[in-house]
CHARMM internal coordinates of N, CA and C (Angstrom, degrees):
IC EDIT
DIST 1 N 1 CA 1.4561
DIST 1 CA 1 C 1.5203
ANGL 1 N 1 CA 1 C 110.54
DIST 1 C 2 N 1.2988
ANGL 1 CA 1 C 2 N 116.46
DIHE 1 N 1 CA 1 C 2 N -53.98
DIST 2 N 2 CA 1.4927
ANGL 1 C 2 N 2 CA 107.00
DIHE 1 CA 1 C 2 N 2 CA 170.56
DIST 2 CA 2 C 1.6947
ANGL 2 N 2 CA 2 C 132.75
DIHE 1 C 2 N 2 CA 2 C -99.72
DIST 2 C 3 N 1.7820
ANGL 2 CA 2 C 3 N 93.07
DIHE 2 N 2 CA 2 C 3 N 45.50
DIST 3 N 3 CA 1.1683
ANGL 2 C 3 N 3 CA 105.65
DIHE 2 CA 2 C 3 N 3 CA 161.65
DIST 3 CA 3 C 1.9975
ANGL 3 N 3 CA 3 C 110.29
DIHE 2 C 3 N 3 CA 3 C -108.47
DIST 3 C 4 N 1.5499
ANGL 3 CA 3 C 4 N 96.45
DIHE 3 N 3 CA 3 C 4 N -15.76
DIST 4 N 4 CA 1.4391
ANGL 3 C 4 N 4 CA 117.57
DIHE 3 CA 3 C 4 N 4 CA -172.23
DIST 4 CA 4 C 1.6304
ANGL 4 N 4 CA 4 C 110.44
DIHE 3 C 4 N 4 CA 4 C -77.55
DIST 4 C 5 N 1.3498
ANGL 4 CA 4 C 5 N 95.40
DIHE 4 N 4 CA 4 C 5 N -31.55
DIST 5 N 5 CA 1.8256
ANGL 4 C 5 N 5 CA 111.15
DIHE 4 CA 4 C 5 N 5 CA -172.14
DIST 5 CA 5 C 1.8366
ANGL 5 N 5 CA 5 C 98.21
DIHE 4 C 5 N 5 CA 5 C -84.98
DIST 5 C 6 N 1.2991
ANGL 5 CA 5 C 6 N 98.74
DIHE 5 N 5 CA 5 C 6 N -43.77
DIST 6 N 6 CA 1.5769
ANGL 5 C 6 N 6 CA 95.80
DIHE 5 CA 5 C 6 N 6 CA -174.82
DIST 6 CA 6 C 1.6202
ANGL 6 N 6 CA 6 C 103.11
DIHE 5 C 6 N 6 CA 6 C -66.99
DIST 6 C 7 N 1.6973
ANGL 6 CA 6 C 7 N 130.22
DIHE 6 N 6 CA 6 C 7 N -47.64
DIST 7 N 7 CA 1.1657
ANGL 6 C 7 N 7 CA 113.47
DIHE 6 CA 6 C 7 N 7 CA 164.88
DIST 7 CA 7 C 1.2251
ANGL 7 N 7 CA 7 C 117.68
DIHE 6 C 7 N 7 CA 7 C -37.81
DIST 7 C 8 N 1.6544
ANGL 7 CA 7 C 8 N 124.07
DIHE 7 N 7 CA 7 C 8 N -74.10
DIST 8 N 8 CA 1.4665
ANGL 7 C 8 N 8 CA 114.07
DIHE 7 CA 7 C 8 N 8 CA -143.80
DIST 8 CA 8 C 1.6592
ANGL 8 N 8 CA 8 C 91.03
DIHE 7 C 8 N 8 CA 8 C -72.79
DIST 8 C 9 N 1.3492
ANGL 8 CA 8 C 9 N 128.00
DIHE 8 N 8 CA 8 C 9 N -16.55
DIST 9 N 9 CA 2.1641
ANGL 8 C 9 N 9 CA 107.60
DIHE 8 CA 8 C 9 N 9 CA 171.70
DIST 9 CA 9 C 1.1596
ANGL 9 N 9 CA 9 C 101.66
DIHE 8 C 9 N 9 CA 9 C -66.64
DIST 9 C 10 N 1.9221
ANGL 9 CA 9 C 10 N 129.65
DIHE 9 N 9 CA 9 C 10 N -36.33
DIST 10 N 10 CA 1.5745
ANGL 9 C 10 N 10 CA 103.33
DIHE 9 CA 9 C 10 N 10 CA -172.01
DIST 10 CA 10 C 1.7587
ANGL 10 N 10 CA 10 C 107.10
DIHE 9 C 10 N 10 CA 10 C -63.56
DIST 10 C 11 N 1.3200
ANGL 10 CA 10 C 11 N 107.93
DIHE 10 N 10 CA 10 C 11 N -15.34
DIST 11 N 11 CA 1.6124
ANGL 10 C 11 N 11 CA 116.09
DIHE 10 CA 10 C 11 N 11 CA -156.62
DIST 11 CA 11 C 1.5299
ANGL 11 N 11 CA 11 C 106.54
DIHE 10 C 11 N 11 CA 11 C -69.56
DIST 11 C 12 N 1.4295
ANGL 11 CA 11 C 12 N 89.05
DIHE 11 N 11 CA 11 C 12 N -41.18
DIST 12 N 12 CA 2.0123
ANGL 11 C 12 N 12 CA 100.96
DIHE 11 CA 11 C 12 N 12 CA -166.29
DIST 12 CA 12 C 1.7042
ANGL 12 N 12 CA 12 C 97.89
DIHE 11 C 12 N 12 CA 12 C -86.13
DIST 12 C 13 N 1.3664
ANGL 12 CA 12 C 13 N 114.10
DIHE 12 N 12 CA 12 C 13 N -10.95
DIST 13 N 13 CA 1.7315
ANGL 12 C 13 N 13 CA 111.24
DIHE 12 CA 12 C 13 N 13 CA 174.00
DIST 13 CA 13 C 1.2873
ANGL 13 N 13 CA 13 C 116.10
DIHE 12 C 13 N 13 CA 13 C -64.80
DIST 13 C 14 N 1.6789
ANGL 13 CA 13 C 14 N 98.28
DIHE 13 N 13 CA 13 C 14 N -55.19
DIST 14 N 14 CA 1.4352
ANGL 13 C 14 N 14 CA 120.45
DIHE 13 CA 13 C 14 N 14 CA -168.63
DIST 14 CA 14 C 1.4732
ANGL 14 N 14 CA 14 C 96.17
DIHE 13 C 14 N 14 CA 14 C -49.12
DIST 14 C 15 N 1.3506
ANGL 14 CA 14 C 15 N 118.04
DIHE 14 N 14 CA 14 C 15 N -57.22
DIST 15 N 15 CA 1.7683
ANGL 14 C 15 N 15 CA 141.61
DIHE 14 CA 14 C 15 N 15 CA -154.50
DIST 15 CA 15 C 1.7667
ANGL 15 N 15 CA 15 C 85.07
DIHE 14 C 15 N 15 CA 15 C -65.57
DIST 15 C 16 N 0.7580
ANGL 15 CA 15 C 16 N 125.78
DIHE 15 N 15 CA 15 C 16 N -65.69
DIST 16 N 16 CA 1.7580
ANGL 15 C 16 N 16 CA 136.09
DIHE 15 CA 15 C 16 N 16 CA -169.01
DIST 16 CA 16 C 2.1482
ANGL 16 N 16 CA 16 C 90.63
DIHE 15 C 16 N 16 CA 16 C -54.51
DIST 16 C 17 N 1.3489
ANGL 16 CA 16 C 17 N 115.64
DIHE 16 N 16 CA 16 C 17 N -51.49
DIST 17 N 17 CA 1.4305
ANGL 16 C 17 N 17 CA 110.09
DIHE 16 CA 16 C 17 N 17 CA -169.16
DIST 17 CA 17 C 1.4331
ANGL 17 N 17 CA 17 C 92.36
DIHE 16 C 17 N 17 CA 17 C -64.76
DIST 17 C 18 N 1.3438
ANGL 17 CA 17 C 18 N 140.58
DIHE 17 N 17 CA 17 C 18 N -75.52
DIST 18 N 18 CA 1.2225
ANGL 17 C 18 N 18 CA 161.33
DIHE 17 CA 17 C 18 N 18 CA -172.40
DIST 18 CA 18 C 2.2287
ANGL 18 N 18 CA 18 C 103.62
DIHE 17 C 18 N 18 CA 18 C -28.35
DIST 18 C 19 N 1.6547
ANGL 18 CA 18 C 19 N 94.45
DIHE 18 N 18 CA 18 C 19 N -52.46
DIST 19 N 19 CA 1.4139
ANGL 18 C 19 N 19 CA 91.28
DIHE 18 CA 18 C 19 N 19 CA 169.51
DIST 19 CA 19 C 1.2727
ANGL 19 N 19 CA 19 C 122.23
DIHE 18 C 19 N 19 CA 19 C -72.11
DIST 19 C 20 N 0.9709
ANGL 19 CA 19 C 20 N 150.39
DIHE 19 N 19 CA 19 C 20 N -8.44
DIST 20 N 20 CA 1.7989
ANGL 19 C 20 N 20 CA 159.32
DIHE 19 CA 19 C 20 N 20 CA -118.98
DIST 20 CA 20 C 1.6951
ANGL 20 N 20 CA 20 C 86.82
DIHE 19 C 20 N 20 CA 20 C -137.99
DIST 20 C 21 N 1.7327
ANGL 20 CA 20 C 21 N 101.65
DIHE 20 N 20 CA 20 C 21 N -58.73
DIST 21 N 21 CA 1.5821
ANGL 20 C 21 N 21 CA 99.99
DIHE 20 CA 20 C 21 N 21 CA -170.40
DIST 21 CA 21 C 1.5109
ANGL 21 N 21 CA 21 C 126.77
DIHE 20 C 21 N 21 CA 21 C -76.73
DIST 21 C 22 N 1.5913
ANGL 21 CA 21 C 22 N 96.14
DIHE 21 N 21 CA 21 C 22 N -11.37
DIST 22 N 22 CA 1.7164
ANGL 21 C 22 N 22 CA 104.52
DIHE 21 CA 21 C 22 N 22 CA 169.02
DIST 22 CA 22 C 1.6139
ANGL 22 N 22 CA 22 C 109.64
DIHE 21 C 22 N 22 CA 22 C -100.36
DIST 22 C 23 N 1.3959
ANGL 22 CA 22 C 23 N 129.20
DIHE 22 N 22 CA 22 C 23 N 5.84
DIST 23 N 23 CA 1.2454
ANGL 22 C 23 N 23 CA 135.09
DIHE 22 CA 22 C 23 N 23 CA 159.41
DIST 23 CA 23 C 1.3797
ANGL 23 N 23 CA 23 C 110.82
DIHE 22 C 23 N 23 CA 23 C -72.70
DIST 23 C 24 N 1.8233
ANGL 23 CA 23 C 24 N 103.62
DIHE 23 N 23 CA 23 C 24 N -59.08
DIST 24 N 24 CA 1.9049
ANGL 23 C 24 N 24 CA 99.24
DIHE 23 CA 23 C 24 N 24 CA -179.10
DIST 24 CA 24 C 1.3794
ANGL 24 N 24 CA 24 C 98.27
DIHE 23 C 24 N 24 CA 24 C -68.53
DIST 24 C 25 N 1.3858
ANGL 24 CA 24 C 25 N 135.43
DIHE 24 N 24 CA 24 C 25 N -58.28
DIST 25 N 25 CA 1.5460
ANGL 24 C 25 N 25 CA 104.31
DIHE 24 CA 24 C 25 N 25 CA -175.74
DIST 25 CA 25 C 1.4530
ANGL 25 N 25 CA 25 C 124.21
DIHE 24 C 25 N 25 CA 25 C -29.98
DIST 25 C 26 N 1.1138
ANGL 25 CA 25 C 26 N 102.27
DIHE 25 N 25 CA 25 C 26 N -60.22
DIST 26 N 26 CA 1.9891
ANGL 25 C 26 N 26 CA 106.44
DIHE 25 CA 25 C 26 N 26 CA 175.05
DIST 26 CA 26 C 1.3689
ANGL 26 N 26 CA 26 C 113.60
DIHE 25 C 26 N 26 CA 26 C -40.45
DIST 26 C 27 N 0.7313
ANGL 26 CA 26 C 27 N 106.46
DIHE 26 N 26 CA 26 C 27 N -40.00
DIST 27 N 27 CA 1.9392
ANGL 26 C 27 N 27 CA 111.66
DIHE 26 CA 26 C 27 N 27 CA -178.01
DIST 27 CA 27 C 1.2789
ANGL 27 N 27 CA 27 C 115.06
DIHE 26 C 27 N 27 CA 27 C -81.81
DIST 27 C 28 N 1.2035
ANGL 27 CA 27 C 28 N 118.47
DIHE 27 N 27 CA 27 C 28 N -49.48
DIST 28 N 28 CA 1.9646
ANGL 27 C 28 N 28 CA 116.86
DIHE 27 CA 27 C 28 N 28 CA 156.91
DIST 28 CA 28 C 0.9457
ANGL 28 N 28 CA 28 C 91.45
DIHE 27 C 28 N 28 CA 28 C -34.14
DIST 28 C 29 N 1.4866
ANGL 28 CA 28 C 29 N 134.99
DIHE 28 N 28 CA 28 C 29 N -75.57
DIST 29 N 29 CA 1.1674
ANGL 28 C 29 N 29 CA 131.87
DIHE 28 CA 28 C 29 N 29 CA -132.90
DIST 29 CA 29 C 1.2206
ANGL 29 N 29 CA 29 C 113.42
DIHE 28 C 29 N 29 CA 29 C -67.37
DIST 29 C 30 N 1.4828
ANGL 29 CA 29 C 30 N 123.95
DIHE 29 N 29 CA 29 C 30 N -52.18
DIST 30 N 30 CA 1.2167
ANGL 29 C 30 N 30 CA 126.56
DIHE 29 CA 29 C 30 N 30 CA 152.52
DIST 30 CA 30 C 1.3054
ANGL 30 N 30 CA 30 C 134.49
DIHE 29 C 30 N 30 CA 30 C -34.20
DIST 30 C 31 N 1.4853
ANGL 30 CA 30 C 31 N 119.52
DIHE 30 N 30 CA 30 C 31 N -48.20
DIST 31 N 31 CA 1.4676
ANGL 30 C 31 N 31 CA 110.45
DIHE 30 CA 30 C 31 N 31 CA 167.46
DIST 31 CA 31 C 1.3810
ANGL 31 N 31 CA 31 C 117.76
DIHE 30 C 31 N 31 CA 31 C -68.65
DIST 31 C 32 N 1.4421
ANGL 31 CA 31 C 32 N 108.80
DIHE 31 N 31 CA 31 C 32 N -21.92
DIST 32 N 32 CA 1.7451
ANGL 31 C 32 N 32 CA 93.79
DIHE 31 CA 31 C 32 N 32 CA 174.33
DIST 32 CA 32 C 1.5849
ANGL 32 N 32 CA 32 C 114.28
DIHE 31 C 32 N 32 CA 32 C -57.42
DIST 32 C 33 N 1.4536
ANGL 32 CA 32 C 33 N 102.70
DIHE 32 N 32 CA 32 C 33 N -64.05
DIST 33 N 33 CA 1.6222
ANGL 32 C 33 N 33 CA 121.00
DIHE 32 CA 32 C 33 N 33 CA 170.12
DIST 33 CA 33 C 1.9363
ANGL 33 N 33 CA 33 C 95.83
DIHE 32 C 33 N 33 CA 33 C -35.42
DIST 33 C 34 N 0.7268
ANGL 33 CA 33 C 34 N 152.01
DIHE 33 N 33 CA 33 C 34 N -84.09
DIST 34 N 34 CA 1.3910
ANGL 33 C 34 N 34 CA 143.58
DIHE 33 CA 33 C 34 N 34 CA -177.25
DIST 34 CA 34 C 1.8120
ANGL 34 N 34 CA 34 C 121.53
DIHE 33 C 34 N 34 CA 34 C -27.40
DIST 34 C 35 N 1.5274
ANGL 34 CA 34 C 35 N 81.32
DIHE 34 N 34 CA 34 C 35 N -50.53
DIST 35 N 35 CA 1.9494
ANGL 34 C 35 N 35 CA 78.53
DIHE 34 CA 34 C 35 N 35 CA 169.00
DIST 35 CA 35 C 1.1609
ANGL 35 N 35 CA 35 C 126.07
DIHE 34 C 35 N 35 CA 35 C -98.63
DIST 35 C 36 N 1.2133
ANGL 35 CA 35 C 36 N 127.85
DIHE 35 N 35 CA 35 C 36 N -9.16
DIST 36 N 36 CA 1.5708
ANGL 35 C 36 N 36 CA 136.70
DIHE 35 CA 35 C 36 N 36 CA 133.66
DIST 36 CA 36 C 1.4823
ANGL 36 N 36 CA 36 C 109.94
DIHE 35 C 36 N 36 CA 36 C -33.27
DIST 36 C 37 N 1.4138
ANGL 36 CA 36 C 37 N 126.90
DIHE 36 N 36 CA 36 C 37 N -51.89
DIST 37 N 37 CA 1.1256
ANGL 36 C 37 N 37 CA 122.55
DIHE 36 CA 36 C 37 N 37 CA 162.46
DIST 37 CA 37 C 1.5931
ANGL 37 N 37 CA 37 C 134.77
DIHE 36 C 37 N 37 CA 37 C -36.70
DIST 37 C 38 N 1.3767
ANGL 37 CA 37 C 38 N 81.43
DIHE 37 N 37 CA 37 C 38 N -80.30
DIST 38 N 38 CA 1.6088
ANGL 37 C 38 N 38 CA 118.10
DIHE 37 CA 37 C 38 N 38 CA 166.48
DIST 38 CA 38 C 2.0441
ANGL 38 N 38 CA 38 C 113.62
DIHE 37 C 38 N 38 CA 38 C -32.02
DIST 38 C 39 N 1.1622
ANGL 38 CA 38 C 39 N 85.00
DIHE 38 N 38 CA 38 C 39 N -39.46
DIST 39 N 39 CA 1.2421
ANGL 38 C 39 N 39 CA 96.14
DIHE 38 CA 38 C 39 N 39 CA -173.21
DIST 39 CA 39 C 1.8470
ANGL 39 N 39 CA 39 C 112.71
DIHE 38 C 39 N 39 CA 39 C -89.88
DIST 39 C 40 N 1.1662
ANGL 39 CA 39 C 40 N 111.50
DIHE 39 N 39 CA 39 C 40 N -21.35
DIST 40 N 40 CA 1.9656
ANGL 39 C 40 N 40 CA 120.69
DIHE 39 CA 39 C 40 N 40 CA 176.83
DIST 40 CA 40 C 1.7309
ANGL 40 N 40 CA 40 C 84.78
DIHE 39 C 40 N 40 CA 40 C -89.90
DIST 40 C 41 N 1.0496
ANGL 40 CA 40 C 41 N 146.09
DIHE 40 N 40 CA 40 C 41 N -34.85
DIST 41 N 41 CA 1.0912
ANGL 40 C 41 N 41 CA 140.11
DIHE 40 CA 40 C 41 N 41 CA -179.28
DIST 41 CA 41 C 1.3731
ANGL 41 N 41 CA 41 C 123.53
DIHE 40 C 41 N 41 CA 41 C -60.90
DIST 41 C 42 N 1.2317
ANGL 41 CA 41 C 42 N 110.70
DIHE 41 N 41 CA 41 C 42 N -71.69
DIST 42 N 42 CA 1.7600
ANGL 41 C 42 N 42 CA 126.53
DIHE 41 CA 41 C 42 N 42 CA 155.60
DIST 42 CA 42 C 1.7727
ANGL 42 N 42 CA 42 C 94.49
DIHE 41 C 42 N 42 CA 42 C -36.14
DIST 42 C 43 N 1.6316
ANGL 42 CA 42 C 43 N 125.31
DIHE 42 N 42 CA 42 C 43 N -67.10
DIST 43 N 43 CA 1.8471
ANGL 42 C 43 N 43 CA 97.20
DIHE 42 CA 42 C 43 N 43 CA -155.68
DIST 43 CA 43 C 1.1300
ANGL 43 N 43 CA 43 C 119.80
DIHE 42 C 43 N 43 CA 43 C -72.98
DIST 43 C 44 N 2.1320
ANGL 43 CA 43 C 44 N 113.78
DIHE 43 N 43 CA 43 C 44 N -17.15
DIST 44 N 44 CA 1.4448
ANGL 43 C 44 N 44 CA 101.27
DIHE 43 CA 43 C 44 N 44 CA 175.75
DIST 44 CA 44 C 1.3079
ANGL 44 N 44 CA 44 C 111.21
DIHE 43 C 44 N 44 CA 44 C -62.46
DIST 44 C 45 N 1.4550
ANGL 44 CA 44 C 45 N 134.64
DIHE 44 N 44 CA 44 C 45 N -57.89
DIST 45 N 45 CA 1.1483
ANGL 44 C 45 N 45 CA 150.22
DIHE 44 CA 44 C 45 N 45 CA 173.47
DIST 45 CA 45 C 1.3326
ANGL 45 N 45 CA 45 C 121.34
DIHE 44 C 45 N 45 CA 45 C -20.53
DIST 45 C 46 N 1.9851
ANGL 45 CA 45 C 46 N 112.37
DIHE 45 N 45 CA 45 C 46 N -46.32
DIST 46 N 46 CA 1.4712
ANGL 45 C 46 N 46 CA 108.92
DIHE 45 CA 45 C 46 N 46 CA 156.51
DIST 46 CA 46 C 1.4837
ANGL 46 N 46 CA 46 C 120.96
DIHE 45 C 46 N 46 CA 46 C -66.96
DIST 46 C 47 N 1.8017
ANGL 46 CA 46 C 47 N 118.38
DIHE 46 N 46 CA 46 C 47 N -38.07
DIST 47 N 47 CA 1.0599
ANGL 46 C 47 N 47 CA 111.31
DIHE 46 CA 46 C 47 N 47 CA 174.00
DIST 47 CA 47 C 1.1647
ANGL 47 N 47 CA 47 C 123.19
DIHE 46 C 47 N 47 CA 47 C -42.95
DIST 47 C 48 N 1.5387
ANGL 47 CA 47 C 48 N 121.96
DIHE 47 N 47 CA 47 C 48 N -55.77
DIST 48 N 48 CA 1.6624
ANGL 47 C 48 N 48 CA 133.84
DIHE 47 CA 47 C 48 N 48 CA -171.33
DIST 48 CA 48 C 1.5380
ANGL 48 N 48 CA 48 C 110.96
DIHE 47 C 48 N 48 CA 48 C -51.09
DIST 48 C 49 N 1.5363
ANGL 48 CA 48 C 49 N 100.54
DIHE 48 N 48 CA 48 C 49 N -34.36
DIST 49 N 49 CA 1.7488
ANGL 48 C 49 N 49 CA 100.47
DIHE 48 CA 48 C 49 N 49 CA -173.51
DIST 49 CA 49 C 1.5525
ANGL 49 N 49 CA 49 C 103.25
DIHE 48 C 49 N 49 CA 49 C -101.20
DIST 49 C 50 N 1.0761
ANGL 49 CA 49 C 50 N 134.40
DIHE 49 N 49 CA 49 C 50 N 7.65
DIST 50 N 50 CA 1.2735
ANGL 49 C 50 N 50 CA 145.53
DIHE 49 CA 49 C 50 N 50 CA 144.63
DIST 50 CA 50 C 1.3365
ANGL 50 N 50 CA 50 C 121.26
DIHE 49 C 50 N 50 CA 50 C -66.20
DIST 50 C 51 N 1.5013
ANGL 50 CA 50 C 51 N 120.40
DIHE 50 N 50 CA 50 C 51 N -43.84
DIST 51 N 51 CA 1.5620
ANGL 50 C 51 N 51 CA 124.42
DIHE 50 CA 50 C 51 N 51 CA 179.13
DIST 51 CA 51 C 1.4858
ANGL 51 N 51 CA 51 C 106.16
DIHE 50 C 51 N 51 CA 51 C -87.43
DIST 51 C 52 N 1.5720
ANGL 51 CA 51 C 52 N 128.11
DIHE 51 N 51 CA 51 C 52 N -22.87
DIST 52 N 52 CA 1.2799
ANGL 51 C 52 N 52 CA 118.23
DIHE 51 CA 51 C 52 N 52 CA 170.92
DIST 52 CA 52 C 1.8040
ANGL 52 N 52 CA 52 C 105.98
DIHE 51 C 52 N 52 CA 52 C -69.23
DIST 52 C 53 N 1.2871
ANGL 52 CA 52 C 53 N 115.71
DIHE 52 N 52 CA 52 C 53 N -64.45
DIST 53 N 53 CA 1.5733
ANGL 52 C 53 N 53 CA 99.71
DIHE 52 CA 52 C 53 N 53 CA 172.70
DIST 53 CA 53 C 1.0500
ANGL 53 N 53 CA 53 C 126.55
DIHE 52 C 53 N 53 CA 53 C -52.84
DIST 53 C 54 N 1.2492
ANGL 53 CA 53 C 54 N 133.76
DIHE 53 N 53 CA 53 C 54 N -21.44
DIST 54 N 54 CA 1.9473
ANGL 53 C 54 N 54 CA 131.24
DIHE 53 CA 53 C 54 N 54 CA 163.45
DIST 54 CA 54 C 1.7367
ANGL 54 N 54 CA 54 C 87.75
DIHE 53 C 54 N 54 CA 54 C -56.90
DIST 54 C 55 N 1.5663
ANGL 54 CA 54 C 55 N 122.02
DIHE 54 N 54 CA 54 C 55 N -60.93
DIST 55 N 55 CA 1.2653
ANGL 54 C 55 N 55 CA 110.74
DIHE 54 CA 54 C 55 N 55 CA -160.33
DIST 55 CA 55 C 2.2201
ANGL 55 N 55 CA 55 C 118.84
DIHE 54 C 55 N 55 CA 55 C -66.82
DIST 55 C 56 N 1.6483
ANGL 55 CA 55 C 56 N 88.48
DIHE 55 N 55 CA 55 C 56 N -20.95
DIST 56 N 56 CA 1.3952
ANGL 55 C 56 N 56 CA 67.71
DIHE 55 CA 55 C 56 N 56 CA 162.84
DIST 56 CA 56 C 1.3444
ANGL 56 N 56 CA 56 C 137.92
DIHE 55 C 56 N 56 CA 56 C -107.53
DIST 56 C 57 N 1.4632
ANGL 56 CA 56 C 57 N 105.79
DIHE 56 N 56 CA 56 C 57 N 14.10
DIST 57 N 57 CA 1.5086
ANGL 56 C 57 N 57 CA 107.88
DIHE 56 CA 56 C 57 N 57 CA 175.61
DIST 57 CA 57 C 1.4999
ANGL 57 N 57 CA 57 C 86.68
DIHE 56 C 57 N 57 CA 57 C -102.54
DIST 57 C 58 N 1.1706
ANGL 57 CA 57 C 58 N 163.38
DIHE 57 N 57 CA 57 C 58 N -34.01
DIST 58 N 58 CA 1.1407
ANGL 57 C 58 N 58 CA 141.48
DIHE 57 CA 57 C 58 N 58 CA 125.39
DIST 58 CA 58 C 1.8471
ANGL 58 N 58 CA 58 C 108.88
DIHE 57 C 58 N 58 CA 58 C 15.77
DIST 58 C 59 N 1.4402
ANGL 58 CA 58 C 59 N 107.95
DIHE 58 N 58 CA 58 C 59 N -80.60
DIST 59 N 59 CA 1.7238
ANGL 58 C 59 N 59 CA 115.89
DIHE 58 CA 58 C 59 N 59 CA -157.47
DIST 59 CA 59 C 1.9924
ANGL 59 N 59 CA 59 C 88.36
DIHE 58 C 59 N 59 CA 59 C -82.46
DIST 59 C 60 N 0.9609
ANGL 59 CA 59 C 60 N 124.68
DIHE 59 N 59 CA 59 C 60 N -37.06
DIST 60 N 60 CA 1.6176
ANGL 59 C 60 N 60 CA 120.88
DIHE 59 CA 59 C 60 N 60 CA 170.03
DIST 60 CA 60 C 1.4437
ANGL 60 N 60 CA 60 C 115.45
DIHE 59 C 60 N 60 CA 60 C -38.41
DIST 60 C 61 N 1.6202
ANGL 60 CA 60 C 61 N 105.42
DIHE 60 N 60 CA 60 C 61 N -56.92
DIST 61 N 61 CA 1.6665
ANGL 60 C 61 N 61 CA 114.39
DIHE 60 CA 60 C 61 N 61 CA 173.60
DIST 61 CA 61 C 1.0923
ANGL 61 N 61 CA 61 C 104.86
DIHE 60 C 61 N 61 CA 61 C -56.60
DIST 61 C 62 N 1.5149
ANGL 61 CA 61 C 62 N 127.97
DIHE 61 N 61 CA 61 C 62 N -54.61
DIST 62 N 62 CA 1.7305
ANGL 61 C 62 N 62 CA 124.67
DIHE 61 CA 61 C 62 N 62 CA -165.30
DIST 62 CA 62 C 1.1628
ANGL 62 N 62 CA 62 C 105.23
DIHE 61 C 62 N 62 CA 62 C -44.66
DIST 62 C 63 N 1.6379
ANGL 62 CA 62 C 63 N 111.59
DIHE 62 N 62 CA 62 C 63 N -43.60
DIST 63 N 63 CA 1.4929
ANGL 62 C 63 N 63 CA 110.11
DIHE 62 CA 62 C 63 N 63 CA -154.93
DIST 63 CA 63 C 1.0463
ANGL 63 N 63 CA 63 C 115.68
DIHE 62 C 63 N 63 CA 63 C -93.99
DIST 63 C 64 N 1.3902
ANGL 63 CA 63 C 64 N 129.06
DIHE 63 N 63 CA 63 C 64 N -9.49
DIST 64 N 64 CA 1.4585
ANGL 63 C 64 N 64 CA 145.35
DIHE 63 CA 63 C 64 N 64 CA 148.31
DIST 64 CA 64 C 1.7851
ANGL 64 N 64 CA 64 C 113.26
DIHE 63 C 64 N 64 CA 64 C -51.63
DIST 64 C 65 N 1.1576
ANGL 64 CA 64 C 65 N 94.38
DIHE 64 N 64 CA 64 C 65 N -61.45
DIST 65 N 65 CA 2.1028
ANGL 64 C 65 N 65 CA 81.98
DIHE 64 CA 64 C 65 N 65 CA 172.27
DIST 65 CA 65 C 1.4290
ANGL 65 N 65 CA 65 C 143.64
DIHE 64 C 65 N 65 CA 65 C -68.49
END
COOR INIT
IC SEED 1 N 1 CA 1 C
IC BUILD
């Protein structure tokens, strides 16, 4: 009998370690997906203000010639 009890506690440990470690995976995972975000957000944002200063030294030159 208390070779049966000590199995099924190593059983429900393992099961408890096993859940814990597919919880933090999920959550890495998620914060990656977040700064993956974070991060297409920030380069369009430089892009956009990158193509407005191409566009106004663009209209600077015009207005220079």
């Amino acid at each position: 009998m208390s070779q049966t009890f000590k199995t099924r506690s190593t059983e429900m440990n393992l099961m408890n370690e096993n859940l814990a470690r597919a919880q933090m995976s999920a959550r890495l995972g998620e914060a990656q997906q977040l700064r993956r975000g974070h991060q297409l957000v920030r380069a369009r944002r430089l892009s956009r203000k990158a193509e407005q200063a191409a566009q106004q030294a663009r209209l600077a030159l015009a207005r220079a010639l």
